[in-house]
C-alpha positions as CSV (number, residue, x, y, z in Angstrom):
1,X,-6.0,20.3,-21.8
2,X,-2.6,19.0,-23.4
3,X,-4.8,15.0,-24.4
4,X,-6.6,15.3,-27.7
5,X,-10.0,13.7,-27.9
6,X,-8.8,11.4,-30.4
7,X,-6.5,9.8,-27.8
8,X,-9.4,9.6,-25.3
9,X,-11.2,8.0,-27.9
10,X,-9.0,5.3,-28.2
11,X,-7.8,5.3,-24.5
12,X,-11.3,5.1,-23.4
13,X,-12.6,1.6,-24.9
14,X,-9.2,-0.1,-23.4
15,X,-9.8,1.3,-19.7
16,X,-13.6,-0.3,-20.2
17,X,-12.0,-3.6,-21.0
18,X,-9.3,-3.4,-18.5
19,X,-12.3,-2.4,-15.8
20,X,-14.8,-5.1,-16.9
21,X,-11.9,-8.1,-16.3
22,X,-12.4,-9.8,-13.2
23,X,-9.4,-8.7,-11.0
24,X,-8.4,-8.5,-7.4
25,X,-10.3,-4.8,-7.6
26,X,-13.7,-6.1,-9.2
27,X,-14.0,-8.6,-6.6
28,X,-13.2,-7.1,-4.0
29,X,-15.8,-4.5,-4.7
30,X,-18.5,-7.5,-6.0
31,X,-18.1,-9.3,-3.3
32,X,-18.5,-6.6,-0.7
33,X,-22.0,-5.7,-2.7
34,X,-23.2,-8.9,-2.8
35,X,-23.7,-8.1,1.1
36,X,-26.7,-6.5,-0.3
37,X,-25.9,-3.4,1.9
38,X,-25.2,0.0,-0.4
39,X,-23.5,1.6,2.4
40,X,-20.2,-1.4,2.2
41,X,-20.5,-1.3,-1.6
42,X,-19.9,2.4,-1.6
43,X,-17.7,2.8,1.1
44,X,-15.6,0.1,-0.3
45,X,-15.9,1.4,-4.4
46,X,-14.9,4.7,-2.4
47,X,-11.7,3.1,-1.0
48,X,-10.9,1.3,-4.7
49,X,-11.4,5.3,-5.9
50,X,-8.7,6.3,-3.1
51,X,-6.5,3.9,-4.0
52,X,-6.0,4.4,-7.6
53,X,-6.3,8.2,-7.7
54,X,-3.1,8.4,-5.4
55,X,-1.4,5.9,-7.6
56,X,-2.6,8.2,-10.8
57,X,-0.8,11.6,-8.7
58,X,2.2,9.7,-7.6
59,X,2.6,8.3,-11.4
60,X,2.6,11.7,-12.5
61,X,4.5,13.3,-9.8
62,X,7.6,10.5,-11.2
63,X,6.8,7.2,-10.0
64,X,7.3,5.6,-13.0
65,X,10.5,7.5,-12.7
66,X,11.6,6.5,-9.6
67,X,10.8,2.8,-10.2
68,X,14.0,3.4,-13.3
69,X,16.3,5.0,-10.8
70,X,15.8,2.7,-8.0
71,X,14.3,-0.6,-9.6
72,X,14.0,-1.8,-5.5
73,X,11.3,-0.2,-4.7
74,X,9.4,-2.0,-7.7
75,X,10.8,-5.1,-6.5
76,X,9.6,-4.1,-2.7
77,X,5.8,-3.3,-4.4
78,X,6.0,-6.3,-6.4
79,X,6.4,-9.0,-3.6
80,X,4.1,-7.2,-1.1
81,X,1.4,-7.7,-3.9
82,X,2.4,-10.8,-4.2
83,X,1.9,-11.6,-0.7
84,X,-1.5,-9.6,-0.7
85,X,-3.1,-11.6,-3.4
86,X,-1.8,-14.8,-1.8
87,X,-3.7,-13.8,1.5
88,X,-6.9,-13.4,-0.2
89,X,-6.7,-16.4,-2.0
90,X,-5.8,-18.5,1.5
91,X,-9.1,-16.7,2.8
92,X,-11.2,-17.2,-0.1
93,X,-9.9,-21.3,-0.7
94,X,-10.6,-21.4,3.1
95,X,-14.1,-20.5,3.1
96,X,-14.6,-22.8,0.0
97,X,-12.9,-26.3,1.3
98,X,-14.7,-25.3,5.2
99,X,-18.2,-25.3,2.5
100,X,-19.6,-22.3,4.8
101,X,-22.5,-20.8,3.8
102,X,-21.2,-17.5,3.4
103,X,-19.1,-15.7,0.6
104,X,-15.9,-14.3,2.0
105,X,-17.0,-10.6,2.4
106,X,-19.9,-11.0,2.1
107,X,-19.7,-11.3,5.5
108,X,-18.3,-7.3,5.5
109,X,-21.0,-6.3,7.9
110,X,-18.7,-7.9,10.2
111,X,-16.1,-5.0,9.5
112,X,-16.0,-1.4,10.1
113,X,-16.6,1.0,7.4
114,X,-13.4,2.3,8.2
115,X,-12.1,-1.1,7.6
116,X,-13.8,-1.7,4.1
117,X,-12.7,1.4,3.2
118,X,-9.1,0.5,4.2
119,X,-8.8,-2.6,2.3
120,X,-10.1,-1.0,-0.5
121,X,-7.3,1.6,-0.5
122,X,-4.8,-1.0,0.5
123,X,-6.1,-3.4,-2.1
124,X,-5.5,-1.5,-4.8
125,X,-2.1,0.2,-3.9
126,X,-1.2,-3.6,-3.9
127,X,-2.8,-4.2,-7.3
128,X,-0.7,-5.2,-9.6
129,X,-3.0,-4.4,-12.2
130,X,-3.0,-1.0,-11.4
131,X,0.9,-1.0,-10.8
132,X,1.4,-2.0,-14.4
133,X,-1.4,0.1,-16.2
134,X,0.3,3.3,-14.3
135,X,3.9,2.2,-15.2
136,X,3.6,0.6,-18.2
137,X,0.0,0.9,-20.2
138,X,-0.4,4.8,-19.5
139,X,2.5,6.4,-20.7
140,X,2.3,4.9,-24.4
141,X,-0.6,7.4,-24.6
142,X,1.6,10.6,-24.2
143,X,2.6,13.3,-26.4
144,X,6.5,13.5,-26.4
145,X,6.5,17.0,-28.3
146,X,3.3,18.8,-26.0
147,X,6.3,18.3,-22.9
148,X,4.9,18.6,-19.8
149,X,5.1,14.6,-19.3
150,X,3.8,14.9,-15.6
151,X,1.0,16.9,-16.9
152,X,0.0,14.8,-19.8
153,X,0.2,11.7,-17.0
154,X,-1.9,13.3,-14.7
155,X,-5.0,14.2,-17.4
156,X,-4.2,10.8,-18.3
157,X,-5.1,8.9,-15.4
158,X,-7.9,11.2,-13.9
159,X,-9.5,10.5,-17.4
160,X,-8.7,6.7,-17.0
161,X,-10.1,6.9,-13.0
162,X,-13.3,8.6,-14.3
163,X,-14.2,6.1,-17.2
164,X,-12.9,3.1,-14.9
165,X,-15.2,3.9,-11.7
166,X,-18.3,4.2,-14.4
167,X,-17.6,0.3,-14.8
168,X,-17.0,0.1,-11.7
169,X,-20.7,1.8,-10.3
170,X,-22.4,-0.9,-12.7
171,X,-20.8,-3.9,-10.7
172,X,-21.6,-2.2,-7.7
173,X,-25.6,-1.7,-8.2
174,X,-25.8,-5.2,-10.0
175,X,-23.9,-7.2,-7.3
176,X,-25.7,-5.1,-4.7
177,X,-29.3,-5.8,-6.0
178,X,-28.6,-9.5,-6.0
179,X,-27.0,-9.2,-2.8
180,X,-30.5,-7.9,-1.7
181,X,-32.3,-10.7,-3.3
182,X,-30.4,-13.5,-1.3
183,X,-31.0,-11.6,1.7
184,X,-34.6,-11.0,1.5
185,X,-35.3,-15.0,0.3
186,X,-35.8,-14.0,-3.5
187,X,-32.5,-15.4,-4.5
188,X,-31.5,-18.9,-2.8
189,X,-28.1,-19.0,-1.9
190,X,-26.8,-22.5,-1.5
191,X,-24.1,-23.7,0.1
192,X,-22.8,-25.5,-3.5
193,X,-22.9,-21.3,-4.8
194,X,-21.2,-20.6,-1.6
195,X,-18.5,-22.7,-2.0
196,X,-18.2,-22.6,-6.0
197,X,-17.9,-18.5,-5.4
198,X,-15.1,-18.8,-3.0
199,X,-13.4,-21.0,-4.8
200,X,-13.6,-18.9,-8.1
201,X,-12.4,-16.1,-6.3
202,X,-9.8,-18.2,-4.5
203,X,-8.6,-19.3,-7.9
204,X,-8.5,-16.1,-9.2
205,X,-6.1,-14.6,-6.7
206,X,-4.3,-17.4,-6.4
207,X,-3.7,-16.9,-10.7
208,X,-2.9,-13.2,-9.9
209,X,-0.2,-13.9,-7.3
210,X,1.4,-16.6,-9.1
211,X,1.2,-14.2,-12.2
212,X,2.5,-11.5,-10.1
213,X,5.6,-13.6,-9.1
214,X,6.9,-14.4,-12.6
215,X,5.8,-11.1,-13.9
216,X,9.2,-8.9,-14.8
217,X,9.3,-5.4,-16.1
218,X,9.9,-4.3,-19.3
């Protein structure tokens, strides 16, 4: 193992924080949870999981690399985020001003799995969270005289996936147990916290894309 445990240490507390902000990944997953079904939580934490562990081999097989030499393909991941986030936020603001007594995906049983599962993937390929911790957060962490940069970036992010997910499993089982209570009567679920939810989340990616747009890299 080339990372000490004194650069975990500090690593670890910043992935927690980055994890527990609400972004396009933590509502995604919430709001498929809230269906109150475990199967869509876990199928669509799985596809978040996919997602982010190809993004941590690619960084280490020289993405962050690649994004120098050919600063396009940045440009190309960029915008289709940008357009991404601005779809959700279209479907979220949608549900909101129609005052549907639904949450957005909530309404996942009305999707495959397989579907879930690809959004989840896609989702957070198209991150730009996860674009910038990758690019730009990670490799402040690594060891210029250990060598073996691709290495180094690798234990990096599997150690970053691994602490992340564990936030990630909390927001499942909470969202998922109140997800249960609406459904079984427990929890009413009004059409004003219908709307105010999609419109929160609409917000939200709405901020993101915007964000996202005027965002350029260092």
């Amino acid at each position: 193992m080339l990372i000490d445990w004194n650069i975990l240490a500090v690593l670890a507390p910043l992935v927690i924080m980055s994890a527990s902000t609400p972004g396009p990944d933590v509502i995604y997953l919430s709001s498929n949870a809230l269906s109150g079904k475990w199967k869509n939580g876990l199928v669509a934490w799985g596809g978040l999981a996919t997602g982010i562990t190809i993004y941590a081999l690619v960084t280490a097989l020289g993405l962050t690399v690649a994004f120098h030499a050919f600063p396009i393909i940045y440009t190309v991941i960029k915008w289709m985020g940008v357009a991404y986030l601005a779809y959700m936020a279209f479907l979220f603001l949608k549900n909101a001003m129609r005052g549907d007594h639904t949450f957005q995906i909530t309404q996942s049983c009305e999707y495959s799995l397989l579907q879930i599962y690809n959004k989840g993937v896609l989702g957070t390929l198209l991150n730009p969270k996860t674009t910038l911790f990758f690019t730009a957060f990670l490799p402040q962490f690594l060891d210029m005289d250990k060598g073996q940069i691709p290495l180094q970036l690798l234990e990096l992010g599997m150690a970053s996936i691994l602490i992340g997910q564990c936030v990630y499993g909390v927001y499942l089982v909470m969202f998922t147990f109140l997800g249960k209570k609406v459904r079984s009567g427990q929890l009413t679920y009004t059409p004003f916290l219908s709307r105010a939810l999609n419109g929160m989340c609409g917000s939200l990616y709405a901020i993101f894309a915007v964000g996202l747009m005027f965002w350029k890299k260092a």
